[in-house]
KEFIBA-915619 format. One record per residue: z negated, x, y of N, C-alpha, C, O, CB in turn. Coordinates in steps of 0.05 Angstrom, whole numbers. Glycine has a CB too. Example, Ala and Ser with C-alpha at 12.3 -4.5 7.8 and 13.67 -1.06 7.14 Angstrom:
+--------+--------+--------+--------+--------+--------+--------+--------+--------+--------+--------+--------+--------+--------+--------+
:     nz :     nx :     ny :    caz :    cax :    cay :     cz :     cx :     cy :     oz :     ox :     oy :    cbz :    cbx :    cby :
+--------+--------+--------+--------+--------+--------+--------+--------+--------+--------+--------+--------+--------+--------+--------+
:   -156 :    264 :   -114 :   -156 :    246 :    -90 :   -156 :    264 :    -66 :   -169 :    285 :    -66 :   -181 :    226 :    -89 :
:   -142 :    257 :    -45 :   -143 :    273 :    -21 :   -157 :    258 :      1 :   -161 :    268 :     23 :   -114 :    282 :    -12 :
+--------+--------+--------+--------+--------+--------+--------+--------+--------+--------+--------+--------+--------+--------+--------+
//
This chain:
+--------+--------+--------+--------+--------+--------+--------+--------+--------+--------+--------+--------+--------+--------+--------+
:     nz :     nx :     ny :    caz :    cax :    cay :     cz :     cx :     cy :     oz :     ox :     oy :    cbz :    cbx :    cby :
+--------+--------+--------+--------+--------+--------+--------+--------+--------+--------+--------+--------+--------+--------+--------+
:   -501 :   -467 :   -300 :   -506 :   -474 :   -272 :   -490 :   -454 :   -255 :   -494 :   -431 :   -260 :   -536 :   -474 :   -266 :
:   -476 :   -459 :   -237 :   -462 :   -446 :   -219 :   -482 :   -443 :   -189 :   -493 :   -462 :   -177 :   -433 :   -463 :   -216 :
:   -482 :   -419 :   -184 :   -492 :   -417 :   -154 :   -462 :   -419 :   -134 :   -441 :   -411 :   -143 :   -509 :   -383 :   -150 :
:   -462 :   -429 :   -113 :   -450 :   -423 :    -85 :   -467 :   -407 :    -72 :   -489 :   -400 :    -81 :   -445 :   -447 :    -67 :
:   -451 :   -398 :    -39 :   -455 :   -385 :    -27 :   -484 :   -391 :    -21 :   -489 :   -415 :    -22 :   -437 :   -383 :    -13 :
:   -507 :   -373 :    -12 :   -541 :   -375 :     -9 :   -562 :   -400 :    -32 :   -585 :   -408 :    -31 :   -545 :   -388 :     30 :
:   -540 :   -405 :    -51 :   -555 :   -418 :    -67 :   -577 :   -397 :    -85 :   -569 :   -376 :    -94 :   -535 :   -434 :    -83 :
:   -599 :   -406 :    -89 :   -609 :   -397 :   -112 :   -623 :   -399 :   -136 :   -633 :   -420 :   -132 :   -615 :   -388 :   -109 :
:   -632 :   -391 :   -161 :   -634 :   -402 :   -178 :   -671 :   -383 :   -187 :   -680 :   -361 :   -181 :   -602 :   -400 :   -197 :
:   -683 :   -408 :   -202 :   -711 :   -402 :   -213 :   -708 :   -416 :   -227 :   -700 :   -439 :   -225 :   -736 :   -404 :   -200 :
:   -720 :   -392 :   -262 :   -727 :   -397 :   -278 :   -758 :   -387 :   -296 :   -761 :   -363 :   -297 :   -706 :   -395 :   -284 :
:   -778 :   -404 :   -311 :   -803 :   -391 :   -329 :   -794 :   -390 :   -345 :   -776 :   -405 :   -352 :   -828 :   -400 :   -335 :
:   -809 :   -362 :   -362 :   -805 :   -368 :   -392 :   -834 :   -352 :   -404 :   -841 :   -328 :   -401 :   -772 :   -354 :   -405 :
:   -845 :   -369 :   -415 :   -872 :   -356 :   -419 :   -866 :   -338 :   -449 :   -849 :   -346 :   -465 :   -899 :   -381 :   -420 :
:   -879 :   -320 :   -452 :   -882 :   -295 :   -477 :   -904 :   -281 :   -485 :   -910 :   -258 :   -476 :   -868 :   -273 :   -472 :
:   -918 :   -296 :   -504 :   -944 :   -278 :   -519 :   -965 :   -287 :   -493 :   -980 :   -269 :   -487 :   -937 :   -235 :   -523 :
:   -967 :   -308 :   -480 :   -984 :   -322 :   -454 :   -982 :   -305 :   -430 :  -1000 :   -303 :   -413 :  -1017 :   -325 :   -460 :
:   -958 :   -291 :   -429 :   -951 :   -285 :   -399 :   -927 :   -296 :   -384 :   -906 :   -289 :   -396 :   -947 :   -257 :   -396 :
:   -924 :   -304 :   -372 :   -911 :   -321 :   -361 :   -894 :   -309 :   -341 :   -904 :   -300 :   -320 :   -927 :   -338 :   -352 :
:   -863 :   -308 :   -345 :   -840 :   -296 :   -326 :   -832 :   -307 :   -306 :   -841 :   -330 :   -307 :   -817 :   -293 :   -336 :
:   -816 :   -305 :   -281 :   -808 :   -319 :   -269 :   -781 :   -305 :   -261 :   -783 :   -281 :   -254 :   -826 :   -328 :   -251 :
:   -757 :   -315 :   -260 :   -737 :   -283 :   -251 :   -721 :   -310 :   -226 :   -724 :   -334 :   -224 :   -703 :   -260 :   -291 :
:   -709 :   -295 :   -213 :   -697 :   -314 :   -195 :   -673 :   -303 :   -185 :   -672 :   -280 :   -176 :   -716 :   -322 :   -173 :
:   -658 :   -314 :   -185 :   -621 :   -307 :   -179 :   -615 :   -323 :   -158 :   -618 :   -347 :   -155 :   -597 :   -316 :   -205 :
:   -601 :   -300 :   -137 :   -598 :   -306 :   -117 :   -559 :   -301 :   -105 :   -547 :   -282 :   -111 :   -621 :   -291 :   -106 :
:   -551 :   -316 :    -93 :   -526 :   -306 :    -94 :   -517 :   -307 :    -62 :   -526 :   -325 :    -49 :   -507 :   -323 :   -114 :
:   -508 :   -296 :    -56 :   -497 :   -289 :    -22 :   -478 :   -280 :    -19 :   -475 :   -261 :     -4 :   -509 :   -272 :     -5 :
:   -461 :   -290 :    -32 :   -430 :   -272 :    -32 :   -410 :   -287 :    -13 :   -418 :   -310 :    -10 :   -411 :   -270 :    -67 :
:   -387 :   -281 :      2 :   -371 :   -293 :     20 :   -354 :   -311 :     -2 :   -335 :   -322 :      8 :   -354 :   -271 :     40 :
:   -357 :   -315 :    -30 :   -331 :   -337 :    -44 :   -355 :   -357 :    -64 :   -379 :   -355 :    -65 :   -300 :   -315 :    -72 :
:   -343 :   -370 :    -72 :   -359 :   -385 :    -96 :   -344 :   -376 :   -119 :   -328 :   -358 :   -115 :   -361 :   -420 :    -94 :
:   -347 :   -386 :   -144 :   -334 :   -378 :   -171 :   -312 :   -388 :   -175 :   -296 :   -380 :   -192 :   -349 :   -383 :   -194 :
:   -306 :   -415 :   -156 :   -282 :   -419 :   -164 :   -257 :   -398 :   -141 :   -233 :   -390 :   -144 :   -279 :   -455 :   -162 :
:   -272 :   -396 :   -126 :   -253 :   -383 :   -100 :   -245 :   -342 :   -115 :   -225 :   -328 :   -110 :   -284 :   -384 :    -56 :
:   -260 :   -337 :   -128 :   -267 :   -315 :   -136 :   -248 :   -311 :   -166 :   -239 :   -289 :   -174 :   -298 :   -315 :   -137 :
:   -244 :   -340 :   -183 :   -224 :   -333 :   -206 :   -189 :   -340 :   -193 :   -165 :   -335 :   -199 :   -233 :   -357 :   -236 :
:   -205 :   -352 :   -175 :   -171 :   -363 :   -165 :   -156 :   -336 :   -156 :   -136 :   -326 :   -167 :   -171 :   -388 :   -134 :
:   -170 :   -327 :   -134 :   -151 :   -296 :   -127 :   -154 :   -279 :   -153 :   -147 :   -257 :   -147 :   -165 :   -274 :    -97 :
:   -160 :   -279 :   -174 :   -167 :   -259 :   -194 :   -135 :   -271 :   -205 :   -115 :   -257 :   -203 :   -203 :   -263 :   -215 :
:   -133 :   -303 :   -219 :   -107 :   -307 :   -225 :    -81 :   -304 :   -214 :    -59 :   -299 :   -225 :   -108 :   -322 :   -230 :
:    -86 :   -307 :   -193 :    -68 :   -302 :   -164 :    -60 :   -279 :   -174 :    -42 :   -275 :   -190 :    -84 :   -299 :   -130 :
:    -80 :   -260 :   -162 :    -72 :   -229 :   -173 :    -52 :   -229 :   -187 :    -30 :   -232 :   -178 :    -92 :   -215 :   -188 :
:    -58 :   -225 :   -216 :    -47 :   -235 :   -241 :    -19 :   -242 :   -238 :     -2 :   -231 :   -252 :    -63 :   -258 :   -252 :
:    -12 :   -263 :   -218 :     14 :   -268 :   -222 :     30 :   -242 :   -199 :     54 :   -246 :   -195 :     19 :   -306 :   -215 :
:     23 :   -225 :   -189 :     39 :   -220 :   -164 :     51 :   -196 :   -173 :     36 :   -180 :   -185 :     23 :   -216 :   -135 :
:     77 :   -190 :   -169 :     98 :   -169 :   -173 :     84 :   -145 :   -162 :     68 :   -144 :   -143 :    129 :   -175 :   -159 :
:     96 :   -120 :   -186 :     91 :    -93 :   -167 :    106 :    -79 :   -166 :    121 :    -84 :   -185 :     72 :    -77 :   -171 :
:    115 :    -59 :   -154 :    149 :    -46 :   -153 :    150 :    -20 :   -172 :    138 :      1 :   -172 :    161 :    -34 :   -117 :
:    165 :    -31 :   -185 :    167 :    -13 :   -204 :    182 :     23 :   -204 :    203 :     29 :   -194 :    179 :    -30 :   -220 :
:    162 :     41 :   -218 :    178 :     71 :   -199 :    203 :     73 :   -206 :    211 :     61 :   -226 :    167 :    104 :   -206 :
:    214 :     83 :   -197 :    234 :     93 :   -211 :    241 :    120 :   -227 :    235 :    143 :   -221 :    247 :     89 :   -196 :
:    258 :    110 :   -252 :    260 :    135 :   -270 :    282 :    148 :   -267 :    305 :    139 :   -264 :    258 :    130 :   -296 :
:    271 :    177 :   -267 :    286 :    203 :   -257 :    288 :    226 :   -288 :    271 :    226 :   -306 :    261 :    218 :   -226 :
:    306 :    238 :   -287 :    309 :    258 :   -307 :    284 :    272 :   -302 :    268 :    274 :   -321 :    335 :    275 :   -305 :
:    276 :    283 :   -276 :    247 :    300 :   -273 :    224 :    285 :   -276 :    203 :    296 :   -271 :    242 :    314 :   -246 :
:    225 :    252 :   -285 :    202 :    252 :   -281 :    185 :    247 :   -317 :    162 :    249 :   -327 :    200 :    229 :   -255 :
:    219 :    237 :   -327 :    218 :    238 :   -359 :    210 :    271 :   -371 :    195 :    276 :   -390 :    254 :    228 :   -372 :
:    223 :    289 :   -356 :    214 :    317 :   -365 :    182 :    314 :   -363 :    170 :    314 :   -385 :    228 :    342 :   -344 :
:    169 :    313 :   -342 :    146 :    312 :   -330 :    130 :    305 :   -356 :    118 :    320 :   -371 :    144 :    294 :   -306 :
:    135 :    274 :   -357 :    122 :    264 :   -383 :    125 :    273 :   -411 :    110 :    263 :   -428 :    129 :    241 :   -384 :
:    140 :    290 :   -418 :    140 :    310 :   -438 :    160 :    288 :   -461 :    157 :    291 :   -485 :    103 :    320 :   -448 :
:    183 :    263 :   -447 :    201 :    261 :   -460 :    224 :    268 :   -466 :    242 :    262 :   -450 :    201 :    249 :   -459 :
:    229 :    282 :   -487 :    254 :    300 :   -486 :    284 :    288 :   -487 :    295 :    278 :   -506 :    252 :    317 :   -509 :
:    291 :    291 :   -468 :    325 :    284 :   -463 :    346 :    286 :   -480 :    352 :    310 :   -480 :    336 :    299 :   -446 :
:    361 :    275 :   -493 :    381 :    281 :   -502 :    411 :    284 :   -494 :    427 :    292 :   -512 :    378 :    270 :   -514 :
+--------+--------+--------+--------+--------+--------+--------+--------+--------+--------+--------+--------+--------+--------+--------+
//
């Protein structure tokens, strides 16, 4: 079951004759689909890559030849 935004969810589950009730509530500004989509989004977007320097290969303790 998927919640949206102010949806919420109730469920029982009785145990040894006591009886649970837990209830999930959701209030977030996206739904689940809005929330994997920028997650894949993400995923696809370029990042600039540093650039490599003789000091910065030293730095990293790769030795130069």
């Amino acid at each position: 079951m998927l919640l949206f935004e102010n949806d919420f969810r109730a469920s029982t589950k009785t145990i040894r004759g006591v009886r649970y009730i837990t209830v999930s509530f959701y209030g977030g500004d996206k739904d689940i689909f809005q929330k994997v989509g920028g997650l894949i989004k993400s995923d696809f977007s370029t990042t600039k890559i540093a650039e490599i320097t003789k000091e910065s290969l030293v730095d990293d303790g790769i030795a130069i030849a």
